[in-house]
C-alpha positions in Angstrom: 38.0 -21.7 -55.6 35.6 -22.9 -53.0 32.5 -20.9 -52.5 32.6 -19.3 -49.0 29.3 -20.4 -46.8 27.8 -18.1 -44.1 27.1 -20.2 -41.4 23.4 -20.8 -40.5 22.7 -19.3 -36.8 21.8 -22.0 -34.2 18.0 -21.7 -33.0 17.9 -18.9 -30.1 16.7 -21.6 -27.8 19.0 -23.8 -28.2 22.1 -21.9 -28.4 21.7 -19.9 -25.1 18.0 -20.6 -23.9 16.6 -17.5 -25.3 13.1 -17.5 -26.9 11.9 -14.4 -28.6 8.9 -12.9 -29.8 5.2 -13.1 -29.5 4.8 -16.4 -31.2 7.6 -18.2 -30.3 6.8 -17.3 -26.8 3.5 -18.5 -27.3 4.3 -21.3 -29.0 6.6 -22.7 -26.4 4.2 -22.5 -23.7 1.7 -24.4 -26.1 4.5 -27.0 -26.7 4.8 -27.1 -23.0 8.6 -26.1 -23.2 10.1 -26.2 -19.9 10.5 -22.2 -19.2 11.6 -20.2 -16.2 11.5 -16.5 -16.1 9.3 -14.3 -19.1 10.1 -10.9 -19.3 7.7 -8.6 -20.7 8.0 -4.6 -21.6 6.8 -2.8 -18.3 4.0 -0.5 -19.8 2.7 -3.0 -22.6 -1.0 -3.5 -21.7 -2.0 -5.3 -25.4 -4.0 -8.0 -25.7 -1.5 -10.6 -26.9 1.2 -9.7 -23.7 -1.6 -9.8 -21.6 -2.8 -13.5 -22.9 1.1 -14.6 -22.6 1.5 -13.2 -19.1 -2.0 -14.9 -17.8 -0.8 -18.2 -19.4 2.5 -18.4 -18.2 1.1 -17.8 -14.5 -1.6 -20.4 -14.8 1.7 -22.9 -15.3 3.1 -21.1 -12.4 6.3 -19.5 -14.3 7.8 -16.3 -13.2 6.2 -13.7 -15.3 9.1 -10.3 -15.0 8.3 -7.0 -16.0 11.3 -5.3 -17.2 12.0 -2.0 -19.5 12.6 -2.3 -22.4 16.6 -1.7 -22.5 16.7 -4.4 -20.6 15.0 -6.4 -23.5 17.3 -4.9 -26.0 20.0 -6.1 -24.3 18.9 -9.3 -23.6 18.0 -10.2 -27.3 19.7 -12.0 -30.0 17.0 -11.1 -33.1 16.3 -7.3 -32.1 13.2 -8.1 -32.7 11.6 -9.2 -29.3 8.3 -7.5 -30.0 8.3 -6.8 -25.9 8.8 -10.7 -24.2 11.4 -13.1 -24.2 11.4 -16.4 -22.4 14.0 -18.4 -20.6 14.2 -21.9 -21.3 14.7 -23.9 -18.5 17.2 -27.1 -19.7 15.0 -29.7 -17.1 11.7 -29.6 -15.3 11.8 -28.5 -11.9 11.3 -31.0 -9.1 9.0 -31.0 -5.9 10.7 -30.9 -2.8 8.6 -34.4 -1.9 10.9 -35.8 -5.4 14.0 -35.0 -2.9 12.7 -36.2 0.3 12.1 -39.6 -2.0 15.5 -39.5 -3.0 17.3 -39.9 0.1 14.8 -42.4 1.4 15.2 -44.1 -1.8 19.0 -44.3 -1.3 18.5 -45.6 2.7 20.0 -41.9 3.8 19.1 -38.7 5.8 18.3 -36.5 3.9 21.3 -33.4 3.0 19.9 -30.9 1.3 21.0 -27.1 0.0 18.6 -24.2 0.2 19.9 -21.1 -1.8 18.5 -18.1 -0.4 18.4 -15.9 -3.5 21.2 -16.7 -5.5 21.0 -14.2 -8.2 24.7 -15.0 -10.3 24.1 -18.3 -12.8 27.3 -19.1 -12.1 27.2 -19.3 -8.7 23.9 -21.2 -8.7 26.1 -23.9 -11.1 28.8 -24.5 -9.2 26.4 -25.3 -6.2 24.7 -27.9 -8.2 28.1 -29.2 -9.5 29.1 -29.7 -5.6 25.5 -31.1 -4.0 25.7 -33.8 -7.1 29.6 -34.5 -6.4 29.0 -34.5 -2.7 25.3 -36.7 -2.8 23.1 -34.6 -1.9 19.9 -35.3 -2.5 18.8 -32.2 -3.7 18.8 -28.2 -4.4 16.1 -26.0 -3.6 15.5 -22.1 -4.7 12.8 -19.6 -4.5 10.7 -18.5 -7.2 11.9 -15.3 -7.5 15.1 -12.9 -6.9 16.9 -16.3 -7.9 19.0 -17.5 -11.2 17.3 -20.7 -12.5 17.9 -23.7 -14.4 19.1 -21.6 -17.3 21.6 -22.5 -19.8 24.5 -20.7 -18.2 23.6 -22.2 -15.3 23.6 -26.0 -16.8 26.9 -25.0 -18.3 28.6 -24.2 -14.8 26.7 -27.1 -13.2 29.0 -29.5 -16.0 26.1 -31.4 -16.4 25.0 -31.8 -12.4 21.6 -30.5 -13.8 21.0 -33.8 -15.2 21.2 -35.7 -12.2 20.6 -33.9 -9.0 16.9 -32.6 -8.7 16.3 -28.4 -8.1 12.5 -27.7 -6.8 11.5 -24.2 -6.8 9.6 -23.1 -3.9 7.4 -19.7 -3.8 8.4 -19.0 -0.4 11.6 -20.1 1.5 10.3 -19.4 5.1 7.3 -21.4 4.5 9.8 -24.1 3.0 12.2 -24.4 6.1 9.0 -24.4 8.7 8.1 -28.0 6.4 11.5 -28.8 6.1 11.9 -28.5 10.1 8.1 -30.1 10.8 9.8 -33.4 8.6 12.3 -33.7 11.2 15.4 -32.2 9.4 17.8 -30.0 10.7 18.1 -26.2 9.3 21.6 -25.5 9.2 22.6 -21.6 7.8 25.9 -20.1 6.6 26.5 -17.0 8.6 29.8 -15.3 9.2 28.3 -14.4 12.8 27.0 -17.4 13.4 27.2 -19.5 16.7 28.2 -22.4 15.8 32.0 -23.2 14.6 31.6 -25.4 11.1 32.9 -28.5 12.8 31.3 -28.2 15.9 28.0 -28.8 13.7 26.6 -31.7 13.5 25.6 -32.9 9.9 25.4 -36.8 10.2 21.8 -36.4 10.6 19.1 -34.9 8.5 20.4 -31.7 7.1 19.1 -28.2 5.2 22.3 -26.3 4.5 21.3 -22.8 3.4 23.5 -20.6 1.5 22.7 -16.8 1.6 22.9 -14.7 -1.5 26.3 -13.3 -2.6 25.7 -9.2 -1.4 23.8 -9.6 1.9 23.9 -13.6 2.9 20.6 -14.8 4.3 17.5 -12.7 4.7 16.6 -12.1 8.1 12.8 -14.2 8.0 15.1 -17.3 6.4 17.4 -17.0 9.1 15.1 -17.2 11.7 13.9 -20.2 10.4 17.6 -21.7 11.2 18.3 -24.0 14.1 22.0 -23.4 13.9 24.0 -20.5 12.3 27.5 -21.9 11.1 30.8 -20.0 10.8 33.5 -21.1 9.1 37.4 -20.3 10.4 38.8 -17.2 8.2 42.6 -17.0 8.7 42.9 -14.5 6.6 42.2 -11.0 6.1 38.7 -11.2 4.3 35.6 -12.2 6.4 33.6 -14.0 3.6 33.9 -16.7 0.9 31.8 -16.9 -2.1 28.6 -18.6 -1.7 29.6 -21.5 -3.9 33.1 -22.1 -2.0 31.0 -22.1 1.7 28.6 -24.8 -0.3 31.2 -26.6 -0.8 33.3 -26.6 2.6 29.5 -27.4 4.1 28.8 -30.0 1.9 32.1 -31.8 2.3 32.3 -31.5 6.2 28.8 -33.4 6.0 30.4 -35.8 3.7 33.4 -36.4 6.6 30.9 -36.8 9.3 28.8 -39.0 7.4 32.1 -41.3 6.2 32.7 -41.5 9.8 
């Protein structure tokens, strides 16, 4: 009879993007492993938190604190010792590494600006469309967003490899650039003014997609030069914020076929 083997775990990092503890933490910001969010134990004043947290901001990462059922939950070991990490799956790019891409390619730039899209699965399938429509990029703030996370590579079916995702501290500031390069700052609104095909996205184009509770933050949408609607036939007045990606995207795609 065959001897029955336990299989070995797969390393936490790997396996979901989690990375737990003091020295693995520590050890993956040495190694210069591409992170996005640390969550330390709201309270925890020690020295060796206090070292992580200082690192990580000096490489710009989000540092999070959270309680500590929220770091129970979270981990895989039960034995966080107050921080876990996120692995990011790529770098983040700049938002000059998109601007290059579409000049690279001999196109106006189309871009997506998610204002705060807190579900990883949402974020995903926003990727998967910008990639399968050509955009030349994704852009997200630093905070109050889901990054390039595991799940979020997962959803993306592998878009994460080939379209670029900056993250920007400030979205506002972002859009004032965005609009000072000569592109176009076109947000989803349900109120908005501007009927989806009366909008004109042959040229270059920002589409921002607010966040899935409360769409666009009022300082972001001020930044917009047009607020696009899209026709609802139906009882409900809203789409998920990947699905309105998408009809955006492709209507850009139409008018730039044309």
């Amino acid at each position: 009879m065959k001897e029955k083997r336990t299989p070995r775990p797969e390393p936490m990092a790997e396996a979901d993007g989690i990375i737990e503890g003091r020295n693995a933490v520590i050890e993956a910001l040495r190694a210069g492993t591409p992170i996005d969010k640390i969550f330390i134990a709201k309270g925890e004043t020690d020295a060796a938190l206090g070292h992580i947290a200082s690192t990580a901001r000096g490489k710009g990462i989000v540092v999070v604190e959270a309680d500590r059922r929220k770091l129970d939950a979270m981990s895989r070991t039960h034995a966080h010792q107050g921080v876990i990490a996120q692995a990011a799956v790529r770098e983040y790019a700049t938002v000059d590494d998109i601007l290059s891409a579409a000049r690279e390619k001999g196109e106006p730039p189309l871009i997506v600006v998610c204002d705060e899209l807190s579900d990883p699965h949402n974020l995903g399938a926003v990727i998967r469309t910008a990639e399968c429509a050509g955009a030349h990029g994704v852009i997200i703030p630093k905070r109050r967003s889901a990054g390039l996370t595991a799940i979020v590579a997962k959803t993306s079916a592998g878009a994460v490899s080939h379209v670029p995702v900056a993250r920007v501290p400030n979205l506002t500031a972002l859009l004032k650039e965005l609009k000072e390069a000569g592109i176009w700052i076109f947000g989803t609104a349900a109120d908005g003014s501007t009927t989806l095909y009366d909008a004109d996205l042959k040229g270059p184009a920002a589409i921002v997609i607010g966040s899935e509770g409360n769409g666009m933050g009022r300082l972001v949408a001020e930044q917009c030069d047009f607020k696009v609607s899209i026709p609802m036939k139906g009882k409900l007045n809203s789409l998920n914020a990947s699905a309105a990606a998408a009809i955006l995207l492709y209507e850009a795609v139409r008018q730039r076929l044309g």
